[in-house]
C-alpha positions in Angstrom: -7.1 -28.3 -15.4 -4.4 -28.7 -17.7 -1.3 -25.8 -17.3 -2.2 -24.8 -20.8 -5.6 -23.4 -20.2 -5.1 -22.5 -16.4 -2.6 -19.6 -18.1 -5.5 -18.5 -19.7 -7.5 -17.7 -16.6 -7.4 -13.9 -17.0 -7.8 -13.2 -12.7 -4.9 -15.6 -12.6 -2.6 -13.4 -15.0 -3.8 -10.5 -13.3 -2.5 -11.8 -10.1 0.7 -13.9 -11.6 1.1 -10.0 -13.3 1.2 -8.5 -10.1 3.5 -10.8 -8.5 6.5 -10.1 -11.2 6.3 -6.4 -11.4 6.9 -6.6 -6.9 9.7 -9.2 -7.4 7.5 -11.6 -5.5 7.0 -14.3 -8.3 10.0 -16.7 -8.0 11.8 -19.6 -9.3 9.7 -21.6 -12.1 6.8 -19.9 -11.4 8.6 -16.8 -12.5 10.3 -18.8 -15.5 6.5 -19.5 -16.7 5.6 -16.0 -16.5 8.0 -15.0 -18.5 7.3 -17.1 -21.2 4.1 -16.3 -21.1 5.2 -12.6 -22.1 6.6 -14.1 -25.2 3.8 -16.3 -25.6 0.3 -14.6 -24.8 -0.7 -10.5 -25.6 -2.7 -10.8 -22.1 0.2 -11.5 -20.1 1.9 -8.3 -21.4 -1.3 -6.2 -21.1 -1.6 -7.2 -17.0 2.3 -6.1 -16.7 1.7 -2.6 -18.4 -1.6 -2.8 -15.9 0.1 -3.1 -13.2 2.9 -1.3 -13.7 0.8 2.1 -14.6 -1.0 1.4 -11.2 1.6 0.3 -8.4 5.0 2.8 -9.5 3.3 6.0 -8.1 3.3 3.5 -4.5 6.6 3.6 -4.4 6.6 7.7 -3.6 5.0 6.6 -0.1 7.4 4.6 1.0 11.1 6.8 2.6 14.5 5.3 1.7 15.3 3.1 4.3 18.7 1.4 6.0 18.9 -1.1 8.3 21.0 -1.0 11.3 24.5 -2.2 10.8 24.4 -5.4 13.5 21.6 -6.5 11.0 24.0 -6.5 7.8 27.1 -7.5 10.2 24.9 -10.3 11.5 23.6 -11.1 7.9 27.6 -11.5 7.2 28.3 -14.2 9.6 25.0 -16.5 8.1 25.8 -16.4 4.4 29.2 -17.4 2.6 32.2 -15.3 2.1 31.2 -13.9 -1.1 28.2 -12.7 -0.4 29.8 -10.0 1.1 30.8 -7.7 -1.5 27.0 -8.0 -3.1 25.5 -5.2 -3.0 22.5 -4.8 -0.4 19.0 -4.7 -1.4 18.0 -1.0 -1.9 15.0 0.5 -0.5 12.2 -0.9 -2.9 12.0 -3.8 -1.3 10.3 -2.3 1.9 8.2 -0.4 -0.9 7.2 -3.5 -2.9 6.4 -5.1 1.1 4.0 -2.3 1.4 2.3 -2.4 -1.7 1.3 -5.6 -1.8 0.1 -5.6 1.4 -2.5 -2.9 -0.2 -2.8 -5.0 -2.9 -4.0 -8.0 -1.6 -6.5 -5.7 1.2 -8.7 -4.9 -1.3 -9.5 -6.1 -4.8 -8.6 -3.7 -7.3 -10.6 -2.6 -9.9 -10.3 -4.4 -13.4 -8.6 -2.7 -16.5 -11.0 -0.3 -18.0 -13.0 0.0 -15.1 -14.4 4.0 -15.1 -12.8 5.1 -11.6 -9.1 4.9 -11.0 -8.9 4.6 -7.0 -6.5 6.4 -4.7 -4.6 4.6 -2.2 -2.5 5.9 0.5 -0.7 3.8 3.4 -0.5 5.1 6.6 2.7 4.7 7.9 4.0 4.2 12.1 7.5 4.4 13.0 10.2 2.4 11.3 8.1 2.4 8.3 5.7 -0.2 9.3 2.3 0.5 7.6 -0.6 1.1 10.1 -3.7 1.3 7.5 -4.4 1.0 4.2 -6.6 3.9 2.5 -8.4 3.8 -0.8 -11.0 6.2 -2.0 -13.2 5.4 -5.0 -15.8 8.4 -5.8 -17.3 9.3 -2.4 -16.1 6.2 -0.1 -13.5 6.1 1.6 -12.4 2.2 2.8 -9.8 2.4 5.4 -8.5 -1.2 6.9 -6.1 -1.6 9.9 -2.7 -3.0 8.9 -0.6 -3.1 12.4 -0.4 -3.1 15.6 -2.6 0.0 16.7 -4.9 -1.0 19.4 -5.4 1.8 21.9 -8.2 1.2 24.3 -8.1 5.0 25.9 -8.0 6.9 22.4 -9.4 6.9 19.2 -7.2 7.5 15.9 -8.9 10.3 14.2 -8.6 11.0 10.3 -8.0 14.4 9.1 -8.3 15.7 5.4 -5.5 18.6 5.2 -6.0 21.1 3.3 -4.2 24.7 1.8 -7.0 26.8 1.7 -9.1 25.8 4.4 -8.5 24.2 8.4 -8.7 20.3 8.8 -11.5 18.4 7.9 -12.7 15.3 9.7 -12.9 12.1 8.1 -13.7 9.8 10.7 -12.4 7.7 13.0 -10.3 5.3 11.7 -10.6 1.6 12.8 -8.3 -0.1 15.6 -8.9 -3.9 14.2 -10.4 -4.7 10.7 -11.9 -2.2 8.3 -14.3 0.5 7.8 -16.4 2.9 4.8 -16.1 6.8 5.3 -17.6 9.3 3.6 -15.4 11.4 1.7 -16.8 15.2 1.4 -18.0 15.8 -2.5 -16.8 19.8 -2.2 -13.0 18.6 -1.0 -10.3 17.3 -3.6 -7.1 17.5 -1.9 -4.8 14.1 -1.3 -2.8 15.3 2.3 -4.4 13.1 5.0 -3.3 13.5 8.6 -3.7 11.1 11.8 -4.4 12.5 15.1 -4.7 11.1 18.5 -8.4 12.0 20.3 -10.4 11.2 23.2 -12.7 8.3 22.5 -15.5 9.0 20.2 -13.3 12.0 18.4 -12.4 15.5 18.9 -14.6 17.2 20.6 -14.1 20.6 18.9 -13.7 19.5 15.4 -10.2 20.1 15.0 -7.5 17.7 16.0 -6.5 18.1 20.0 -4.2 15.7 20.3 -1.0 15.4 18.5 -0.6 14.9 15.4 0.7 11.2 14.8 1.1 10.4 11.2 0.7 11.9 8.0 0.3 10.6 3.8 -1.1 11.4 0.9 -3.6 10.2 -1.5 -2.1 8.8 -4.9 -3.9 7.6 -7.9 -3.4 4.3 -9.2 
């Protein structure tokens, strides 16, 4: 297919869209991009698109700095000048995270009637455990790391300021999984705690409370 008309494959500008507003698009591919901005009214419609629906990701994700022996270390691999750059600021672990919910589901098209929420479920150091979206009364939930625990289940909590926790479900250990989400219940503050296989017994949380995030609308 000639370059021409494979620029005007709207999923591809979509995705190409995507790609620029994380930083991920590089080199010519990124040159091409940008001329298509000049050049075609779609291209500048997926930006806006995209940028409307990934900035509010960027409130999950905590300022983060590396150890020191990773930057000293950095400083013996790279040439002298390099040094007094300055180093990359935190958006880059944000922009790491949000496309790794970006490319676990496929998002709904522009004009679609339901804006889905998102949330990423973050372990220690930052690293993102499972990706939540909810769309109307589903709730998709997909495991992102490491969290295999044969002995426990990870139980999902909805936290709310007027009333106790509300179950969720269990969330998945490898792969991904539908909930329900309760039709009487609006609130965004999700909680992870650790249970006996199966769930908690009581319906309330009896283990500890591992993780927590919160719902935002893309």
């Amino acid at each position: 297919m000639p370059a021409n008309q494979r620029y005007r494959n709207p999923e591809l500008i979509q995705l190409l869209a995507g790609h620029y507003f994380l930083g991920t698009l590089r080199g010519r591919a990124r040159d091409r991009f940008e001329t298509l901005l000049v050049s075609e009214k779609g291209a500048r419609q997926a930006l806006v698109y995209w940028e409307q629906r990934l900035a509010p990701c960027y409130e999950l994700v905590p300022e983060l700095s590396p150890p020191e022996r990773v930057w000293q270390r950095l400083q013996h691999q790279i040439a002298p000048a390099a040094n007094s750059a300055p180093r990359p600021s935190w958006w880059m672990a944000a922009a790491a995270i949000v496309l790794a919910v970006l490319l676990t589901w496929q998002w709904a098209k522009p004009g679609a009637p339901l804006s889905p929420q998102v949330a990423v479920i973050q372990g220690g150091q930052s690293q993102p455990l499972w990706a939540v979206k909810r769309q109307g009364q589903q709730l998709q939930v997909k495991a992102l790391g490491e969290v295999a625990n044969p002995d426990k289940d990870y139980q999902l909590w909805l936290v709310s300021s007027t009333s106790g926790p509300l179950s969720l479900g269990l969330l998945p250990q490898a792969g991904s999984r539908t909930l329900a989400w309760p039709s009487s219940y609006s609130g965004k503050q999700l909680a992870v705690s650790l249970e006996p296989v199966g769930g908690s017994p009581t319906g309330q949380p009896t283990g500890p409370v591992l993780y927590l995030s919160q719902l935002v609308v893309l």
